[in-house]
C-alpha atoms as one frame of an Amber mdcrd trajectory, in Angstrom:
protein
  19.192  -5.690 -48.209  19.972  -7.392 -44.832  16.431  -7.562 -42.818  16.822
  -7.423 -38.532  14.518  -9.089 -36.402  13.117  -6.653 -33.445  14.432  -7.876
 -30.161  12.448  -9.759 -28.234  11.236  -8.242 -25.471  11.968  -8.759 -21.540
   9.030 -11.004 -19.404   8.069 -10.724 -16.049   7.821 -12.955 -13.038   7.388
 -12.938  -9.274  10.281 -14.216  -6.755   8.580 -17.026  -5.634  10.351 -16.130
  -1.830   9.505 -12.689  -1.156   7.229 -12.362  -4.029   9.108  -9.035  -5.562
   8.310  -8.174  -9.001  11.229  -9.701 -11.600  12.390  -8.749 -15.230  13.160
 -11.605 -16.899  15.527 -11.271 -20.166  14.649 -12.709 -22.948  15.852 -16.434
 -23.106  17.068 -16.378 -19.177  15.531 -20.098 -17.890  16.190 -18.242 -13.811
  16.598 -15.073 -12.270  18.055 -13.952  -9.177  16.095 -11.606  -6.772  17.979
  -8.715  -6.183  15.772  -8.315  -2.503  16.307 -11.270  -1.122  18.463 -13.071
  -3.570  16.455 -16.762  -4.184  16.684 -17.922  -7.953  13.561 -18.361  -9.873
  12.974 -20.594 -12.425  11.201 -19.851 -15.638  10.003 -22.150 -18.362   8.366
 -21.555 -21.795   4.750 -21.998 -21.397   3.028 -25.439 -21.528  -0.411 -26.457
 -22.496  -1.735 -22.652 -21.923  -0.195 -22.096 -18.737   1.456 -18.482 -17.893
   5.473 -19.249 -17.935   5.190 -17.137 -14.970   3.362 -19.276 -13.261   5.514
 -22.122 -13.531   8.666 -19.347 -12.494   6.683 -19.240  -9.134   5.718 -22.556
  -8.683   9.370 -23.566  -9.040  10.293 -20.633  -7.091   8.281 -21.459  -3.962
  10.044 -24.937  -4.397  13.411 -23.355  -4.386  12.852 -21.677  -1.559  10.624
 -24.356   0.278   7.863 -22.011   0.930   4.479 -23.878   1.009   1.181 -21.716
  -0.611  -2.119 -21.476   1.718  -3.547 -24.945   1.370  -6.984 -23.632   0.467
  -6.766 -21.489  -2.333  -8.649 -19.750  -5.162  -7.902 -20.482  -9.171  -5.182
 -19.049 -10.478  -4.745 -14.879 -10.994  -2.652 -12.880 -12.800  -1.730  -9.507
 -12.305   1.163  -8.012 -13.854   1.360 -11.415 -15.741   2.089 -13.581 -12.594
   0.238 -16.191 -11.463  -0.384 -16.935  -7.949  -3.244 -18.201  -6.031  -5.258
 -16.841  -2.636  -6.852 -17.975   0.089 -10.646 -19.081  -0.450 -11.684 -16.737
   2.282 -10.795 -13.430   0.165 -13.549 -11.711  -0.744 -14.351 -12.102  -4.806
 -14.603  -8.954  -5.888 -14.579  -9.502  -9.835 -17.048  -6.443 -11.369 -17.182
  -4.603  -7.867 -16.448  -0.969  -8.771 -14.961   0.134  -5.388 -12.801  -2.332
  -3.264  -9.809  -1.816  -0.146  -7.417  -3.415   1.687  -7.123  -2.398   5.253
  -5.001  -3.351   7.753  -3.969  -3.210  11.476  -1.129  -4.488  13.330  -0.502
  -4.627  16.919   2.450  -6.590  17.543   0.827  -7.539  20.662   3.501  -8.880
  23.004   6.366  -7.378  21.963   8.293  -4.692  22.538   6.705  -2.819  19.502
   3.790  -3.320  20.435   0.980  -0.516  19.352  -2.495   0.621  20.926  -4.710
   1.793  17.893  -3.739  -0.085  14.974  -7.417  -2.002  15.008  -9.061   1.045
  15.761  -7.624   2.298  12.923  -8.806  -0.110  10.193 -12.307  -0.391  12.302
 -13.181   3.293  11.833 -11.386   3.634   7.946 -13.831   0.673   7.243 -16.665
   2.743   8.509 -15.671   6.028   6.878 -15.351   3.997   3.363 -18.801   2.676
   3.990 -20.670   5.097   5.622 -18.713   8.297   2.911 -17.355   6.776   0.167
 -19.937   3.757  -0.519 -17.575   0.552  -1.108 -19.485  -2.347  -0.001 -18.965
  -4.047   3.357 -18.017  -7.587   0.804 -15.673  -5.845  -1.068 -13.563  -4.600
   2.003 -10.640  -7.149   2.822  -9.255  -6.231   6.684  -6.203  -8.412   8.478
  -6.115  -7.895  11.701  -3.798 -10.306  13.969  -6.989 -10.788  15.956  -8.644
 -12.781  12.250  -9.564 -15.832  13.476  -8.423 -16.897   9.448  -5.063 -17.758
   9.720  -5.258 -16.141   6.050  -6.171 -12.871   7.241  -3.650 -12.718   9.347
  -1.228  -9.252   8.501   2.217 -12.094   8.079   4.587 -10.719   5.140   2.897
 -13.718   2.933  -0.408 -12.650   3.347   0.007  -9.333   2.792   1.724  -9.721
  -0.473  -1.310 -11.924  -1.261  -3.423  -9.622  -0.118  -1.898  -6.594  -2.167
  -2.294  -8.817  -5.264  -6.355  -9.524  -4.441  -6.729  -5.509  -4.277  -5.210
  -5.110  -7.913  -6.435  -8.225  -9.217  -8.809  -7.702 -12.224  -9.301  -4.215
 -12.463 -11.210  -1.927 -14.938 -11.287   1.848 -16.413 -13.445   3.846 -13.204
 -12.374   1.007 -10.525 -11.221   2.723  -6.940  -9.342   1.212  -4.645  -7.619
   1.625  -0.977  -4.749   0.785   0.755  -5.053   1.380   4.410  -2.106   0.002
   6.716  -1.601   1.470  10.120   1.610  -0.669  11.724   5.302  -0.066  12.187
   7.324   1.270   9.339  11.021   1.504   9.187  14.119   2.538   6.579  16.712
   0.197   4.859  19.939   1.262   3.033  18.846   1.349  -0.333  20.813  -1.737
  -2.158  19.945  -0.942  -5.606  20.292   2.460  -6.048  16.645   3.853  -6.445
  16.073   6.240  -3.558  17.022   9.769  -4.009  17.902  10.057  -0.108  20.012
   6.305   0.017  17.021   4.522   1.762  14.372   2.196   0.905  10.707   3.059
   2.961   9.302  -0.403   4.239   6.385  -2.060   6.124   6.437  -4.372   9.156
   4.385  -7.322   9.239   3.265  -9.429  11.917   6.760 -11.569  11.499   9.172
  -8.868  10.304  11.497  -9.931  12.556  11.699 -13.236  11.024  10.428 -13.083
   7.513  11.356  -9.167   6.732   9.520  -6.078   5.448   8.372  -5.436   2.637
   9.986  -2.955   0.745   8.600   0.431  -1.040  10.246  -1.621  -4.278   7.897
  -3.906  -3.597   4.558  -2.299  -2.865   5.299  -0.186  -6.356   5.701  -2.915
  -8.378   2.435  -5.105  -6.878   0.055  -1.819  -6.130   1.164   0.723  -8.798
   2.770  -0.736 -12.020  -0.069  -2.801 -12.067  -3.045   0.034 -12.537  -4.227
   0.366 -16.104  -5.997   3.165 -17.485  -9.055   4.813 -15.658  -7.566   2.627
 -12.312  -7.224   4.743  -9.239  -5.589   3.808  -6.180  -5.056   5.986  -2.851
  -2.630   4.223  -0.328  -3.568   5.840   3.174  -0.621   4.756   5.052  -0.433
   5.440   8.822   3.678   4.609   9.760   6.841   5.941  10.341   9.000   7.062
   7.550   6.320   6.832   5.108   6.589   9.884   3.201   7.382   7.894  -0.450
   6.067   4.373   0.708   4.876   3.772  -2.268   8.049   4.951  -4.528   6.033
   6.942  -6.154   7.842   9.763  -8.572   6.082  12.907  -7.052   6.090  14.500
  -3.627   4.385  17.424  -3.038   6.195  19.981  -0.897   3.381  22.137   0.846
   4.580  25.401   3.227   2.871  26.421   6.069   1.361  29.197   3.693   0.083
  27.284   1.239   2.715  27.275  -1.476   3.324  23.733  -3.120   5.478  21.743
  -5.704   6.012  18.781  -6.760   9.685  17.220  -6.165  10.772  14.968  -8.629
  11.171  11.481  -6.951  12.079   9.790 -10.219  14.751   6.444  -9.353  18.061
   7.712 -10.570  18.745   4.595 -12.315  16.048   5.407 -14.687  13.782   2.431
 -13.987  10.146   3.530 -13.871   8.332   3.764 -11.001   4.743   5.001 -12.617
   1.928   2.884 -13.280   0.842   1.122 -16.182  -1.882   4.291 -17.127  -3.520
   4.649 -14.023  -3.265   6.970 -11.003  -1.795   6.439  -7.866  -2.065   8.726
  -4.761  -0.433   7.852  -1.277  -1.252  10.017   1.640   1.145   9.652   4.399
   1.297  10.003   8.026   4.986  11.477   7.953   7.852  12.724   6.344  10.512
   9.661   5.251  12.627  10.824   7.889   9.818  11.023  10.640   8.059   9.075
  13.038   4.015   9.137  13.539   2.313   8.375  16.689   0.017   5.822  18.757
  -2.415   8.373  20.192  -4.034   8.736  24.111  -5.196  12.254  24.552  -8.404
  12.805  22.939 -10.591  10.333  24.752  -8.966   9.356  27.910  -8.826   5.817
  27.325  -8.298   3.866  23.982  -5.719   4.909  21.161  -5.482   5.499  17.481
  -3.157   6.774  14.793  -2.400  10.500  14.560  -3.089  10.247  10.622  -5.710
   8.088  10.789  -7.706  10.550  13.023  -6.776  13.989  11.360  -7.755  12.302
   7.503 -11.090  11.224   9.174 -11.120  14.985  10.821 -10.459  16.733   7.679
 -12.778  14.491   5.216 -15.750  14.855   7.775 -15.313  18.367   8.509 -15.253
  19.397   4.640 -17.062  16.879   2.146 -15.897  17.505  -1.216 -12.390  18.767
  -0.270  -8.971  19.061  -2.337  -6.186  17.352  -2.129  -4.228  20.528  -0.902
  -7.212  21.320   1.477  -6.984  17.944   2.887  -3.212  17.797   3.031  -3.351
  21.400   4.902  -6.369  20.128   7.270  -4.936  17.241   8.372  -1.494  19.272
   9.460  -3.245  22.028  11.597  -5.071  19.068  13.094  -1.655  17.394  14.593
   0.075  20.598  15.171  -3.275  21.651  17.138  -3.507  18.361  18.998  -6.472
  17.000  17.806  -8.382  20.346  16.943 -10.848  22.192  19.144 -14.436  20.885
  17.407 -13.455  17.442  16.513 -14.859  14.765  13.813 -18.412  16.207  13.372
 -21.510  14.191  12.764 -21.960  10.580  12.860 -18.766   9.508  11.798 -17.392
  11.327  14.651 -19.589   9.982  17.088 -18.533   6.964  16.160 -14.753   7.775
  15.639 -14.383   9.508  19.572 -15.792   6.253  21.433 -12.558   3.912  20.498
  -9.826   6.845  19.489  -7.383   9.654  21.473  -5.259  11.427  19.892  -1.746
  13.827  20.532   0.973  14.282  18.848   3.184  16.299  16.167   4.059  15.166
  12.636   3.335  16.397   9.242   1.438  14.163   6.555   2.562  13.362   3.022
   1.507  13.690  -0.247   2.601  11.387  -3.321   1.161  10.702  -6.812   2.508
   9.051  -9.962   1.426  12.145 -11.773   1.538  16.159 -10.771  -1.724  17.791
 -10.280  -3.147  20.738  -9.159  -3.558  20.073  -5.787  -6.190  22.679  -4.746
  -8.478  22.342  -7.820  -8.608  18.448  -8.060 -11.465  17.428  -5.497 -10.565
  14.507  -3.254 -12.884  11.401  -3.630 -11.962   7.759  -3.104
């Protein structure tokens, strides 16, 4: 009887230009990214080495784009290597880590008020609430005296990596960005509505976003079991910024579903046994808002301030509780009472607030949205 061998089975590589996550069939020496559409190299593996990481060394060749010149060893998430900048925090065995970050644009024409505010009071709800340790926070800020640190489309994809790097079973981790988000036609066919979500870095203008594609395949097919991330993500258009297959459809009564987000092409968009949760400061077809109304003076994000509101104002909330909070806090400009407590004293000394949207709701799986408590 004739005996088959199995096929082998597809790798995986990063485009060493943009950094998007590649398939790799079996055999292929290259591969073209379908985002930005620089060729990749990939070699069997010598003495040890990932043959990943010689696909992104050769990569960052092709496409002449130099790595931070002070770096950490090698990582490998996903099965990628790539290194970081010495000044990330190490953050091997810590049980609760998060990326924020804040962009400005300061001097242009997009330029935004309460971005920094932003990431300065999430930092202090995540230590003050949610106990992550101040060393196991990682904030870019265009303000960083690290050129690392920096919010530029390189080091955020870096910095996306660190947050995922390493993780166990009962890790938590956070995503904050509060910046400019935009849509793209959707090239690939993956978006139910014919647009890609993105974010804007610092350059944008002259290095590009970075695509929902991309944040999915660095951020959430990279969470194992017992991983759980929640992407808090103050933009425009960032209902499904983190292509994630389930958004919850809430009612001003209180009736939800989940609406099947799945790509139509069939490629998976879930993680790799973990759970991922994004929390949204608007519809994909929305814009949010730089806020001046609550304290006369300095601004923050509409989101920002009504997920601090709701958190503070009922400790040990639901998902749907928070979701619901956080709308009657917009659509009642800023709420009558305010962030109570500490936190809020805090919070109302750099933030004002008006404006209407409605927040979003995402996870890779479906839930029951007022029974399972919120906790980062």
């Amino acid at each position: 009887m004739a005996s088959s061998r199995p096929p082998r089975a597809s790798t995986t590589t990063w485009c060493g230009r943009c950094g998007a996550y590649l398939s790799v069939a079996p055999g292929s020496r290259s591969v073209r990214c379908a985002l930005c559409h620089a060729v990749t190299y990939v070699e069997r593996r010598p003495h040890g080495l990932h043959h990943a990481a010689i696909g992104f060394i050769k990569g960052l060749i092709s496409a002449i784009v130099s790595p931070p010149p002070s770096s950490s060893p090698s990582l490998r998430p996903g099965g990628a290597a790539f290194q970081l900048p010495a000044s990330y925090p190490r953050v091997r065995g810590c049980k609760k880590r998060a990326l924020l970050v804040g962009i400005s644009y300061a001097g242009s024409q997009y330029e935004l008020k309460g971005t920094v505010n932003d990431v300065n009071c999430m930092a202090y709800l995540l230590r003050q609430r949610f106990g992550f340790p101040s060393d196991c926070i990682l904030v870019l800020t265009e303000d960083d005296k690290d050129p690392f640190r920096v919010p530029t489309r390189v080091n955020l994809l870096h910095a996306m990596r660190w947050l995922v790097d390493g993780t166990t079973s009962g890790d938590s981790l956070v995503f904050h960005f509060s910046g400019h988000g935009v849509q793209k036609l959707d090239n690939n066919g993956d978006e139910v509505d014919g647009y890609d979500e993105a974010l804007c870095p610092l350059d944008f203008q002259d290095r590009g976003v970075i695509l929902d594609d991309e944040i999915n395949a660095i951020i959430v097919r990279s969470l194992c079991w017992g991983v759980k991330l929640h992407a808090i993500v103050d933009t425009c258009h960032s209902g499904t910024i983190l292509d994630l297959p389930y958004l919850c459809r809430i009612s001003r009564t209180g009736y939800w579903q989940w609406e099947n987000h799945s790509r139509p092409s069939g490629e998976p968009k879930c993680t790799n046994g973990g759970l991922a949760i994004s929390i949204s400061g608007c519809g994909d077809s929305q814009t949010s808002q730089d806020t001046t109304a609550f304290s006369g003076s300095a601004s923050t994000g509409a989101m920002t301030y009504s997920f601090i509101k709701a958190v503070e104002s009922e400790p040990g909330t639901t998902y749907g509780r928070l979701l619901t909070a956080m709308r009657a806090t917009i659509r009642d400009n800023g709420g009558e009472f305010g962030i109570p407590g500490p936190i809020g004293a805090f919070f109302r000394r750099v933030i004002t607030f008006s404006c209407a949207q409605e927040p979003q709701l995402c996870s890779s799986e479906p839930f029951d949205i007022y029974k399972k408590p919120f906790l980062l």
